[in-house]
C-alpha positions as CSV (number, residue, x, y, z in Angstrom):
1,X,0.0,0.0,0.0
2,X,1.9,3.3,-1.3
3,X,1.1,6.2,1.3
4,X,-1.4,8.1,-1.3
5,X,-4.8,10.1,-0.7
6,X,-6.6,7.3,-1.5
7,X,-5.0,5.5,1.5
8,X,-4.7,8.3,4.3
9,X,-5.7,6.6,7.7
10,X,-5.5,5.5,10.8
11,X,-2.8,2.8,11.5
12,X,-3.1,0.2,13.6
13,X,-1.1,1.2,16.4
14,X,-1.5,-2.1,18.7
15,X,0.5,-3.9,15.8
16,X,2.9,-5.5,17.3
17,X,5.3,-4.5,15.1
18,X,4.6,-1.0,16.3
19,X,4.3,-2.1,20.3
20,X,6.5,-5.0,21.1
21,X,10.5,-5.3,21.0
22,X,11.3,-2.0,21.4
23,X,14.0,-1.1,23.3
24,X,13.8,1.1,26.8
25,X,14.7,4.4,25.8
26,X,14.7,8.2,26.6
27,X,12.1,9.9,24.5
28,X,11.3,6.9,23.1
29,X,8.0,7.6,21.5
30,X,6.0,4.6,21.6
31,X,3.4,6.5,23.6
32,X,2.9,9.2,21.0
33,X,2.6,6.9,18.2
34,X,-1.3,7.8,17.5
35,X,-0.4,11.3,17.3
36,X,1.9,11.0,15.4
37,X,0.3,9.4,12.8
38,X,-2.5,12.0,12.7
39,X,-0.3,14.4,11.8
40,X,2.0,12.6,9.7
41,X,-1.2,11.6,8.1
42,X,-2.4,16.0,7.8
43,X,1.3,16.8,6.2
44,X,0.3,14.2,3.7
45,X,-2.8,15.4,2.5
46,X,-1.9,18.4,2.5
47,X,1.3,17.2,0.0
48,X,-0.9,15.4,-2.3
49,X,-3.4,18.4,-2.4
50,X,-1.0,20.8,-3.3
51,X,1.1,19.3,-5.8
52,X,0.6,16.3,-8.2
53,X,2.7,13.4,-7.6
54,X,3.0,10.3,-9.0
55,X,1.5,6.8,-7.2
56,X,4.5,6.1,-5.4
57,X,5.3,6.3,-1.5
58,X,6.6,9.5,0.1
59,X,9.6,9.8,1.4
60,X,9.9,9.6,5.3
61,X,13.4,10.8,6.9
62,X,14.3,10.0,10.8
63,X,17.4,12.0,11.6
64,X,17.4,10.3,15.1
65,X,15.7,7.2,15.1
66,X,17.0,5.8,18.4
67,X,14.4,2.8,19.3
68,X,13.1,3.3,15.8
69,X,9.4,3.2,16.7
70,X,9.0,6.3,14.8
71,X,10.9,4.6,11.5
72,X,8.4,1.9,12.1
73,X,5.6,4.0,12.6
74,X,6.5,5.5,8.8
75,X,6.9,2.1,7.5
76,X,3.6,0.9,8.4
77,X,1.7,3.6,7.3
78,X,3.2,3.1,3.7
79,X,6.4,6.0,3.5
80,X,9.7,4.8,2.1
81,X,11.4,5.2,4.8
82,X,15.7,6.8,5.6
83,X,16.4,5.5,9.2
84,X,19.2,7.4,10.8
85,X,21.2,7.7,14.0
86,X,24.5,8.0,15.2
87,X,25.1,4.6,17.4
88,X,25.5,1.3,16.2
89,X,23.4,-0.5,18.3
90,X,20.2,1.6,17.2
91,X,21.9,1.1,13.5
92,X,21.3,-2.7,13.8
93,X,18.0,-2.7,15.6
94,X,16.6,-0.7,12.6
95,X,17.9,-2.9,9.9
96,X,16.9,-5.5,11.2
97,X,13.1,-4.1,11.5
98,X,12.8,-1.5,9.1
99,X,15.0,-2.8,5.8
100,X,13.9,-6.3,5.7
101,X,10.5,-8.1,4.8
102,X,8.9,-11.0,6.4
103,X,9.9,-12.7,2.8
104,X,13.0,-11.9,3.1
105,X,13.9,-13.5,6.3
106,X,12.8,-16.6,4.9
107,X,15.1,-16.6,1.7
108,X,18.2,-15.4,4.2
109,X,17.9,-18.3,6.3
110,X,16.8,-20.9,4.3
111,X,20.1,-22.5,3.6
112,X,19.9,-23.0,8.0
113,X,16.2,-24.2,8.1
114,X,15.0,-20.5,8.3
115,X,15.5,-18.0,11.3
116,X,13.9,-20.0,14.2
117,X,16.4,-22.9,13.5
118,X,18.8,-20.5,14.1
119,X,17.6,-18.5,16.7
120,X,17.2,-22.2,18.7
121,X,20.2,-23.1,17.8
122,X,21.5,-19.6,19.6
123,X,19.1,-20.0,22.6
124,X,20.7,-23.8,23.5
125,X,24.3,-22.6,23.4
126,X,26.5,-24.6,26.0
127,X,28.3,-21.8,28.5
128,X,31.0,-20.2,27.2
129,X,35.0,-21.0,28.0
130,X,36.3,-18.6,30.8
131,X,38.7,-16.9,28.0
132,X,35.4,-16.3,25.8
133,X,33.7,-14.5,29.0
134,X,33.7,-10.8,28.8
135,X,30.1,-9.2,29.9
136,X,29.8,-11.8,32.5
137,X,33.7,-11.1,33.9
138,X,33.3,-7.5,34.0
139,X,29.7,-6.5,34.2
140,X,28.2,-9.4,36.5
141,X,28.8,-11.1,40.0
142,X,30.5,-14.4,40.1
143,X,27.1,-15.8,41.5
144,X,23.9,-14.1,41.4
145,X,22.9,-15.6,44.9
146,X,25.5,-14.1,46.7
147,X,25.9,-11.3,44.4
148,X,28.1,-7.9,46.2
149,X,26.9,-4.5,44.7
150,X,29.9,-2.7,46.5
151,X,32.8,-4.8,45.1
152,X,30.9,-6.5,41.7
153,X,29.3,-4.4,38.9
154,X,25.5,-6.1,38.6
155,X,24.3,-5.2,35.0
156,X,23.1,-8.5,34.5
157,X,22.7,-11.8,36.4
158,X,25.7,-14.6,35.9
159,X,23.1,-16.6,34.0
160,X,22.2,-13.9,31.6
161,X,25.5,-12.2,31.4
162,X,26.9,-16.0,30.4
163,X,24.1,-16.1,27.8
164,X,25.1,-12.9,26.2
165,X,28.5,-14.2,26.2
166,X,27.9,-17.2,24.1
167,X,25.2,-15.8,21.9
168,X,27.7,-13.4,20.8
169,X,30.4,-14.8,20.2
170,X,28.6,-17.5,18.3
171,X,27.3,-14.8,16.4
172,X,30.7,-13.0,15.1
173,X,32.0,-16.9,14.5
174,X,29.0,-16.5,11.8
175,X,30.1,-13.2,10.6
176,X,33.1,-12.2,12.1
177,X,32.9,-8.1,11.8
178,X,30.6,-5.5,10.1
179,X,32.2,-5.5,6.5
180,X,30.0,-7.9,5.3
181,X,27.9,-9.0,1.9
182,X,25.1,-7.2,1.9
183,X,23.3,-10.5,2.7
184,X,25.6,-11.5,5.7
185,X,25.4,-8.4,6.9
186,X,21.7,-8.8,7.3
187,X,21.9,-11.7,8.8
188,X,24.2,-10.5,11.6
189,X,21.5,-7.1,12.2
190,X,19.0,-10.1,12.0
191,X,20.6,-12.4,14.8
192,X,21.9,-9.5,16.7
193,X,19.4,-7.1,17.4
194,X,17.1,-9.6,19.1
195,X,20.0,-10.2,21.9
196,X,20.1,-5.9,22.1
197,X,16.6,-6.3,22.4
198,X,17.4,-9.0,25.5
199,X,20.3,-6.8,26.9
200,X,18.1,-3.8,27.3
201,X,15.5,-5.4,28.8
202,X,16.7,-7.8,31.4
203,X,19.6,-5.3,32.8
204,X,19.7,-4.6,36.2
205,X,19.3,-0.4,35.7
206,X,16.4,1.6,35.6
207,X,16.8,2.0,31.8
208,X,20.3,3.3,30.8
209,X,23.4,2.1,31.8
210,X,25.5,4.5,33.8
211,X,24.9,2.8,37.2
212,X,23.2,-0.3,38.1
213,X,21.0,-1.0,40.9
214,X,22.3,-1.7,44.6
215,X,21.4,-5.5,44.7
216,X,19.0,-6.6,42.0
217,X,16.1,-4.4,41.4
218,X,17.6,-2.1,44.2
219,X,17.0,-1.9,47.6
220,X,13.0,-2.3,47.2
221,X,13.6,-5.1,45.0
222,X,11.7,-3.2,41.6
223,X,11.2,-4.7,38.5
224,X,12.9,-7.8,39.9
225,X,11.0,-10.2,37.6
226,X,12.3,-8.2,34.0
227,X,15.6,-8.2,35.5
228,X,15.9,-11.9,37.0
229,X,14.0,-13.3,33.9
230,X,16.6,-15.9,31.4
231,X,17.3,-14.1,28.1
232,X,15.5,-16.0,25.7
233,X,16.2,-14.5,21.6
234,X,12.8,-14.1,19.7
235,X,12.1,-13.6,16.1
236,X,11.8,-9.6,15.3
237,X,8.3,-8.7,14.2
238,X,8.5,-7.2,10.7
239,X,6.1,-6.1,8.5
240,X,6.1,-5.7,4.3
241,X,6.5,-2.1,3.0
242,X,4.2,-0.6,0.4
243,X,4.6,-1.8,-3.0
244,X,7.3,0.6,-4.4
245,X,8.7,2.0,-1.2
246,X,12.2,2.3,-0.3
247,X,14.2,1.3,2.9
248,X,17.6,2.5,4.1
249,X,19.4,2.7,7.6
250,X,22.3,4.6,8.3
251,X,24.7,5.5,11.3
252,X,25.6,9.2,10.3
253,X,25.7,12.6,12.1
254,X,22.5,13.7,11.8
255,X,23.3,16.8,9.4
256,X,25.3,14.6,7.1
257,X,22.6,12.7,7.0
258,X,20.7,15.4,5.8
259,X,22.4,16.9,3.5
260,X,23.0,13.5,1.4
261,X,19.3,14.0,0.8
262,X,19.3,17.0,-0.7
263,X,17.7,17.4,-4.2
264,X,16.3,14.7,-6.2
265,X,16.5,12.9,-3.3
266,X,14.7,15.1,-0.5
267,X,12.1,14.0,2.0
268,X,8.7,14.6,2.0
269,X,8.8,14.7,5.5
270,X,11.6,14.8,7.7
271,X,11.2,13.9,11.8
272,X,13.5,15.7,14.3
273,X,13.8,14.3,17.4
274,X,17.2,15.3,19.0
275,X,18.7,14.8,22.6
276,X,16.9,17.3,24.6
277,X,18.5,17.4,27.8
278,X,22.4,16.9,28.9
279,X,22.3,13.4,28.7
280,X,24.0,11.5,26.2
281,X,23.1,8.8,24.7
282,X,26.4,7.3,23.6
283,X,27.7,7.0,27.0
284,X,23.5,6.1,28.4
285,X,24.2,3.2,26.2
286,X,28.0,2.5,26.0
287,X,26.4,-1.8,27.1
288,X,24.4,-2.1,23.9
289,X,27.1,-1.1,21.8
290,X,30.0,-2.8,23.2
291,X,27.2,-5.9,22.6
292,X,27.0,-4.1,19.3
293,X,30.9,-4.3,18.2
294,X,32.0,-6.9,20.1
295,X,35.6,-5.3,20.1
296,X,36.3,-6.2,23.8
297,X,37.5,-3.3,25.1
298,X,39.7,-3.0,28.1
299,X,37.5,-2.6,31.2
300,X,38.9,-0.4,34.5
301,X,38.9,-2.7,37.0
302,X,40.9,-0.2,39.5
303,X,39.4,0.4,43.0
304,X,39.9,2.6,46.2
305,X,41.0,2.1,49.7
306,X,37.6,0.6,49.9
307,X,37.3,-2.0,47.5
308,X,35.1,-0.4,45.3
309,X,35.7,0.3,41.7
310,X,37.2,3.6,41.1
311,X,34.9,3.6,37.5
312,X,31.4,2.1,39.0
313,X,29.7,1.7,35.7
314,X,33.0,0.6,33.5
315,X,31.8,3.0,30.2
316,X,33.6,2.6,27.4
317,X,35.6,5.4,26.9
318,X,34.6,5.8,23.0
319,X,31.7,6.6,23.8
320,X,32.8,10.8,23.0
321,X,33.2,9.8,19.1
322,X,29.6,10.0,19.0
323,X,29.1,13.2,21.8
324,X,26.3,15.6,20.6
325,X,26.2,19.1,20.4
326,X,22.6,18.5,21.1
327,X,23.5,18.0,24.5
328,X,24.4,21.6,26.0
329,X,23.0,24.8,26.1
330,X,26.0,26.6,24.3
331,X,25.9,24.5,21.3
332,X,22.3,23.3,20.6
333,X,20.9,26.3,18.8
334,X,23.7,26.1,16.5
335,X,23.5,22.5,15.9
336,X,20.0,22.9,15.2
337,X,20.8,25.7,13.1
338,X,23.2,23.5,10.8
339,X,21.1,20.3,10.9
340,X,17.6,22.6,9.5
341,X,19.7,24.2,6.7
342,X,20.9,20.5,5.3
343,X,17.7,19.6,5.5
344,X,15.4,19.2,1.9
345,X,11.9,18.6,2.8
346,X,8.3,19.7,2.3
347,X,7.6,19.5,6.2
348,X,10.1,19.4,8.9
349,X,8.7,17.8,12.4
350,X,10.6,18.6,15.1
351,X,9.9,16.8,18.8
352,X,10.1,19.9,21.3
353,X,10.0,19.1,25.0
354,X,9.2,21.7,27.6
355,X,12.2,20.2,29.5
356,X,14.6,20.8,26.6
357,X,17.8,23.0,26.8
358,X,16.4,25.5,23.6
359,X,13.9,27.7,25.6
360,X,11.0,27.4,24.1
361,X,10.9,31.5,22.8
362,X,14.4,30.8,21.1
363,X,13.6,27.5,19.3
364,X,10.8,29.2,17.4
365,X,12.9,32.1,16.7
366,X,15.3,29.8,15.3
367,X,12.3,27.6,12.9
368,X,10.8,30.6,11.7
369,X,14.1,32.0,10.3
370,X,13.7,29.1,7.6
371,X,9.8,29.5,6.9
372,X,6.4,29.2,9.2
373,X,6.0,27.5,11.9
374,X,3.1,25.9,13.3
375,X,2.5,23.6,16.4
376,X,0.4,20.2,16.3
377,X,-2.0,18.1,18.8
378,X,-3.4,20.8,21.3
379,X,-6.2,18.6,22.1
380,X,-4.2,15.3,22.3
381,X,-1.2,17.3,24.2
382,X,-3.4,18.8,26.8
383,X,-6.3,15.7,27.0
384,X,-9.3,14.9,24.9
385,X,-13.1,15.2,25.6
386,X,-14.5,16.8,28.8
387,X,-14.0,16.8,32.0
388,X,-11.7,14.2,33.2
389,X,-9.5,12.5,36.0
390,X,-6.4,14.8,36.9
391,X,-4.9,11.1,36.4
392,X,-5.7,10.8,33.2
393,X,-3.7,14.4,32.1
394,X,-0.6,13.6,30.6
395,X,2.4,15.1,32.1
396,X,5.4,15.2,30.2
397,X,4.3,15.1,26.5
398,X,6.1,17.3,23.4
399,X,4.9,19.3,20.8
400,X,5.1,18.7,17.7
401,X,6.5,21.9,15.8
402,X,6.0,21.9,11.9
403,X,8.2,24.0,9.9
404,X,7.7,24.5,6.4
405,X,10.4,25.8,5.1
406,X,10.6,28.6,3.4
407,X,7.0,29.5,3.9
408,X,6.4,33.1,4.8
409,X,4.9,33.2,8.7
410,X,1.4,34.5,9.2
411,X,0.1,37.0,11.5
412,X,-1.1,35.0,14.8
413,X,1.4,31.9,14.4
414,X,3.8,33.1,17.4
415,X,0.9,34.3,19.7
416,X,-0.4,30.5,18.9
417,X,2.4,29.2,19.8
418,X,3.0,31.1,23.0
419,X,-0.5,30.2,23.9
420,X,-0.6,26.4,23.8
421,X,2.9,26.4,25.5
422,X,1.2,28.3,28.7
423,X,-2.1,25.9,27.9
424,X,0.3,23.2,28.8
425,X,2.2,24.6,31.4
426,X,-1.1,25.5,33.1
427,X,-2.4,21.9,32.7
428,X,0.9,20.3,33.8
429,X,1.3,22.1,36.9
430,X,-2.2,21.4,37.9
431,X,-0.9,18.0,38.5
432,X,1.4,19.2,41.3
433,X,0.5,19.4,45.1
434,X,-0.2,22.7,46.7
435,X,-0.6,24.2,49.6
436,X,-4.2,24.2,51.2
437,X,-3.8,27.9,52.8
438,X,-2.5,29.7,50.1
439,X,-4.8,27.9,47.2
440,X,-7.7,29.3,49.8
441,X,-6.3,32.9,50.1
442,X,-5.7,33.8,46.2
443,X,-8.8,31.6,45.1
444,X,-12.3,31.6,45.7
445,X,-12.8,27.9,47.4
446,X,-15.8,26.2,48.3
447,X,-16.5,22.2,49.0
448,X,-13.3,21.3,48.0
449,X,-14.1,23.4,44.6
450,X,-11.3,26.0,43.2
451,X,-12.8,29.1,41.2
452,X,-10.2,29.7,38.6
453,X,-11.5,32.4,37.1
454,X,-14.0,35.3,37.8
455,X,-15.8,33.7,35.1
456,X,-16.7,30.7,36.8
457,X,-14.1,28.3,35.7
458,X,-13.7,25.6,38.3
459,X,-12.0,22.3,38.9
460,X,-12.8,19.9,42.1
461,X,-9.3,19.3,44.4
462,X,-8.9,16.4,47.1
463,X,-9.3,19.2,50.1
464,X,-7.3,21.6,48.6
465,X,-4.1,19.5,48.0
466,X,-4.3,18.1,45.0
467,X,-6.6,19.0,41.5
468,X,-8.9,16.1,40.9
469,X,-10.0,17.0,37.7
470,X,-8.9,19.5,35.1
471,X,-12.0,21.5,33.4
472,X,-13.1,20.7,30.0
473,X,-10.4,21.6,27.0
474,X,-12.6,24.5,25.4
475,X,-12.6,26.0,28.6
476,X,-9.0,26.5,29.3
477,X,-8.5,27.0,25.6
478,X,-10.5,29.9,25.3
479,X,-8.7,32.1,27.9
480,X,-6.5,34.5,26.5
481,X,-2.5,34.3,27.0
482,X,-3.0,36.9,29.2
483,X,-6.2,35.3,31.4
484,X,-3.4,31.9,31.2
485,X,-0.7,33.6,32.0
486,X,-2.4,35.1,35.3
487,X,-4.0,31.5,35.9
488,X,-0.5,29.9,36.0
489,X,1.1,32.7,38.2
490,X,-1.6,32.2,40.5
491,X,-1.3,28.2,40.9
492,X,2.6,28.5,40.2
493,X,2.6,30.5,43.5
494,X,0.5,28.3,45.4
495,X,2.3,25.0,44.8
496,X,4.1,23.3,47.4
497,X,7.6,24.7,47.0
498,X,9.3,21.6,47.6
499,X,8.9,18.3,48.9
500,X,9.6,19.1,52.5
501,X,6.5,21.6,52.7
502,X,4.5,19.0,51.1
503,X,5.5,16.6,54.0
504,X,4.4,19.3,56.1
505,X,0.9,20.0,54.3
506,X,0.1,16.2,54.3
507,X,1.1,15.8,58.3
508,X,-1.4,18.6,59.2
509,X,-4.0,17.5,56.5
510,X,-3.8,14.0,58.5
511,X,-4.4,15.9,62.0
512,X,-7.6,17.6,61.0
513,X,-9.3,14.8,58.9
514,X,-12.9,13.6,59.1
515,X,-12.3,10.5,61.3
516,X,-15.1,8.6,59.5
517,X,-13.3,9.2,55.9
518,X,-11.0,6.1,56.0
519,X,-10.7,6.2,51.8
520,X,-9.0,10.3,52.7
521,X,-7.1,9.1,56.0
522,X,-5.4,6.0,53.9
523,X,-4.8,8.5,50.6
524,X,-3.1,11.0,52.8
525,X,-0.9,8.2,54.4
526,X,0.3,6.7,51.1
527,X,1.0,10.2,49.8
528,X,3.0,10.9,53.2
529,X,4.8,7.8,53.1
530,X,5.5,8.0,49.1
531,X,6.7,11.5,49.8
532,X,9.2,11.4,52.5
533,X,10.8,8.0,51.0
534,X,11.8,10.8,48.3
535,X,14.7,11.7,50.9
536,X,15.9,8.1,52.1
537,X,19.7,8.8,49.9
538,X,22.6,10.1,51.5
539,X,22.6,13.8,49.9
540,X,19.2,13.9,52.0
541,X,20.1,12.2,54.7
542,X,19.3,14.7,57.5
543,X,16.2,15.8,56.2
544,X,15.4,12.1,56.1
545,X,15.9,11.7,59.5
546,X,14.0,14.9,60.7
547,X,10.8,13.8,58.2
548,X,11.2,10.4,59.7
549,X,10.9,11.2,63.1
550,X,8.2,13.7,62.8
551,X,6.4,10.9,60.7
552,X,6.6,8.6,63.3
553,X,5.7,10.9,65.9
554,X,2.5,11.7,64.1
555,X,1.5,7.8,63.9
556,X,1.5,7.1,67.5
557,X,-0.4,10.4,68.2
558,X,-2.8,9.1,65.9
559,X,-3.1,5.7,66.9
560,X,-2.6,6.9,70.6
561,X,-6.0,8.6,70.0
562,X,-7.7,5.8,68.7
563,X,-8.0,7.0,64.7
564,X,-10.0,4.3,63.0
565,X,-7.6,3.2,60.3
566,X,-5.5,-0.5,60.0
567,X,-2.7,0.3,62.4
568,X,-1.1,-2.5,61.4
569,X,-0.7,-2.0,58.2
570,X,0.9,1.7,58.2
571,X,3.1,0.7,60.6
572,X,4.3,-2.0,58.1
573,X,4.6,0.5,55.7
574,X,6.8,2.6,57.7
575,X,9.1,-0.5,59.0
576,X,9.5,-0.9,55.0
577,X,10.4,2.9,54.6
578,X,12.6,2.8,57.6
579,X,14.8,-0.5,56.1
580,X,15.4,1.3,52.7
581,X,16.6,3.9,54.2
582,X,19.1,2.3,56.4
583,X,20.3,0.5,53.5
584,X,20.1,3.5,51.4
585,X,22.0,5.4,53.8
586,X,24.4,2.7,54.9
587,X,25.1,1.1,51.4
């Protein structure tokens, strides 16, 4: 199916080829995937409306695939599709799932008895020699019973670092290196990326790989059924492209990238979705691409006076070759800069999150010195529908900023823009906790009922503390920036300022409680107990201990009183809160 007007709609986003096997990522976009396609889906009508093309698929370009649920996103909704990023591993995930059809796999493997012989053969691998061990020597404990998180890294367990071990090494006896045939060399992408797949999942981190848990799954024991799981490999889902499309992957600089699809060979659309914070990914991720090269690198295995290894995590040091520009303050605008003038497309979508290191006001001053710029999804960014759960809200999604370049900008686009960025502000910090007295003193408050405006615009809060419900979106959107602007300096001011005063606005909500509201009493507990385990780490430590005490304090008062509530329970809770923190503090 070529992506054409006849053929505009909704994709099938619970494919698994769109939802399963896709690495845990930062900014990975799985979540955003029907979004996404609407607009994707808008840019191409409005493609096909303006200009006559022939029946073949647009062109689709990824300039930082990552994951590459984006690329797969473009694939399945019928683009030809040019898959980029810097780092190997994400090079070889996105072959393997983005280049290949299900056909094909077949006809690779046939001479082994296709891909599951293989992959069985791989999953029954005897334990690898000692001199063939190199993840599970230097990034795993010598037993996973008895493992010892201050003198042992723990990425993996022994098992699972053993099975990456000889799945790997089996796999560059198959094809040693990465200068391969063509057909080799999708065989490798083919066998490898399902262990990368493995290696991301069942690690012993809470996603990226600069530091591993203390003890597996930490000191509260999280996720412990991911990590302790065996690494079993399982065949990638793939899908067939439209008839006609086109599928490349590359491992480029983003701007090279680009600019080697300039001219004839320019995207339709091309998705921007760089590294918005100071993180980077290549040292996030050094694991998956040492599984990636296999080179065996030397390892630091130096400690201190105390045992412990000098270089916790053991990064590669390579890791710079791929450093981004993206990644500071000083650099980004001109690396966006560069990157947008190598760029030959009709649209340009850009991924902007409120967190990033471009403020916001700078970013579009950048976009609309190439053409207009408009901004996507305020109903799905914000909520849909009417009045709904404060639950529901989501917290931390991007915008999606369309450039057309070389478009002249209309009257209204910037105020537009300005707008929906304080809409979602407003609506984002309505999910924080504030302070009871001072919501009461700027607002008009009745029945657990805020007044936002002198218009009447209200939104029911749990007493005071925390917004229930958000009002319905043509409500909030019809405020003016100014009316918005006031709104968010209002709440901004009434929020808790930190988590110690929220400690201190949940103690006292807990002392004047309805007694016969057990549902309130056990909320307030939770969010009391949730709150002050916030400080059980060492850089806290004595505001720990001064939250803890008065916490403890305040549950024999209560109980001393005779409360209703299940005693027992809470003070379980609090004997769990109180042994994290000593092995928090002590470890």
């Amino acid at each position: 199916m070529s992506h054409n007007p006849s053929t505009l709609k909704k994709t099938d986003i619970d494919n698994p080829y769109l939802k399963n096997q896709l690495i845990a990522y930062i900014g990975n976009k799985r979540r955003l995937l029907g979004f996404l396609d609407e607009v994707f889906n808008e840019l191409s009508r409005r493609i096909f409306e303006s200009v006559p093309r022939p029946d073949a698929p647009l062109l689709f370009g990824d300039c930082f695939a990552g994951s590459g649920s984006v690329s797969r996103l473009a694939k399945a909704m019928g683009f030809s599709v040019a898959s980029n990023d810097w780092e190997l591993y994400s090079k070889i995930i996105n072959t393997a799932h983005i280049t290949i059809s299900p056909e094909g796999i077949d006809e690779l493997f046939s001479v082994q008895g296709g891909l599951d012989s293989v992959l069985d053969e791989l999953n029954s691998l005897p334990l690898p020699e000692e001199q063939d061990c190199y993840i599970s020597r230097y990034y795993a404990p010598a037993d996973t019973a008895s493992a010892d998180y201050k003198h042992e890294r723990l990425f993996y367990t022994r098992e699972n670092a053993l099975f990456i071990d000889a799945v790997r090494n089996r796999i560059e006896q198959m094809y040693p290196g990465w200068e391969l045939p063509p057909d080799d060399y999708l065989r490798k992408c083919l066998l490898t990326a399902p262990l990368l797949y493995q290696a991301a999942t069942h690690a012993n981190t809470n996603g990226v790989f600069k530091a591993y848990h203390k003890g597996f799954g930490g000191h509260s024991g999280d996720a412990l059924t991911r990590i302790m799981a065996d690494m079993r490999l399982q065949r990638p889902h793939i899908i067939e492209g439209a008839p006609g499309a086109r599928f490349e992957v590359r491992s480029l600089d983003a701007a090279v990238f680009a600019a080697e699809h300039n001219g004839n060979q320019g995207f339709d659309i091309c998705y921007l979705d760089p590294p918005y914070n100071q993180h980077q990914y290549g040292s996030n991720y050094f694991m998956l691409n040492t599984i990636a090269r296999w080179d065996r690198p030397e390892v630091p295995m130096d400690r201190g006076g105390d045992g412990r290894f000098e270089q916790k995590a053991g990064i590669r040091p390579d890791w710079v070759k791929t450093r981004s520009g993206f990644c500071y303050s000083k650099t980004a605008p001109d690396e966006l800069r560069r990157l947008i003038e190598n760029i030959d497309a009709r649209f340009i979508v850009l991924s902007y999150n409120t967190e990033g290191i471009i403020p916001f006001e700078q970013l579009v001053d950048i976009l609309e010195g190439f053409g207009r710029t408009e901004i996507f999804g305020q109903d799905y960014i914000i909520y849909r529908g009417g009045r709904q759960s404060i639950g529901r809200a989501n917290r931390n999604v991007e915008f999606q900023l369309v450039l057309s370049k070389g478009a002249k900008p209309r009257s209204g686009d910037r105020e537009a823009l300005e707008k929906l960025l304080k809409l979602r502000s407003t609506v984002s910090l309505m999910n924080e906790s504030f302070a009871p007295e001072r919501i009461c003193k700027i607002f008009r408050c009745r029945e657990g009922q805020v007044e936002l405006n002198s218009s009447g615009l209200s939104a029911a809060t749990d007493l005071y503390y925390r917004f229930t419900e958000i009002p319905p979106s043509g409500q909030l959107s019809n405020l003016s920036l100014e009316e918005l602007s006031e709104l968010y300096s209002r709440l901004e001011y009434c929020r808790c300022r930190d988590k110690q005063e929220e400690t201190r606005v949940l103690m006292g909500l807990l002392k004047g409680v309805n007694e016969n509201d057990a549902v309130v009493y056990r909320k307030l507990w939770t969010a009391l107990l949730n709150t002050v385990r916030k400080f059980a780490f060492r850089k806290y430590s004595e505001i720990f201990e001064g939250e803890y005490a008065d916490l403890y304090e305040l549950f024999e008062a209560e109980r001393a009183i005779g409360r209703p509530g299940n005693w027992t329970s809470v003070e379980k809770k609090i004997s769990a809160l109180r042994h994290v923190a000593d092995l928090r503090l002590n470890g």
